[in-house]
C-alpha positions, 0 to 999 in steps of 0.5 A: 533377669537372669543372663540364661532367660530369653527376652523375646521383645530383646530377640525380635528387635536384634532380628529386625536390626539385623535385616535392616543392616542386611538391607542396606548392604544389598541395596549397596550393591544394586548400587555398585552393580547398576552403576558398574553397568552403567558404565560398561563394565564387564561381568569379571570387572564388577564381581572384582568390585564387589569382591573388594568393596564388600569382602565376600567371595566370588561365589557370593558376588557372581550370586549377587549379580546376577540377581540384579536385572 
């Protein structure tokens, strides 16, 4: 097979590994927030957290918490 020819079985397994790391890191989070909560951290404190601890931007941490119920 040649390096230029789409191997649809290759592609739908990197997609699904894809999601299932993308997955992990979300629950990660839940995680990180619930546990954050939990112990009366505040808003400003958590999207540090998350900031640090997953290497994403402000923007992305605020959008995560407050995704989190």
């Amino acid at each position: 097979m040649s390096i230029y020819e789409y191997d649809e079985e290759e592609h739908i397994r990197m997609e699904r590994e894809d999601a299932f790391v993308e997955g992990r890191i979300e629950g990660r989070i839940e995680g990180v927030v619930h546990t954050a909560r939990k112990f009366n951290a505040t808003e400003k404190e958590i999207i540090k957290q998350l900031m640090q601890e997953f290497a994403i931007d402000e923007v992305k941490a605020k959008e995560f918490l407050d995704a989190v119920e």
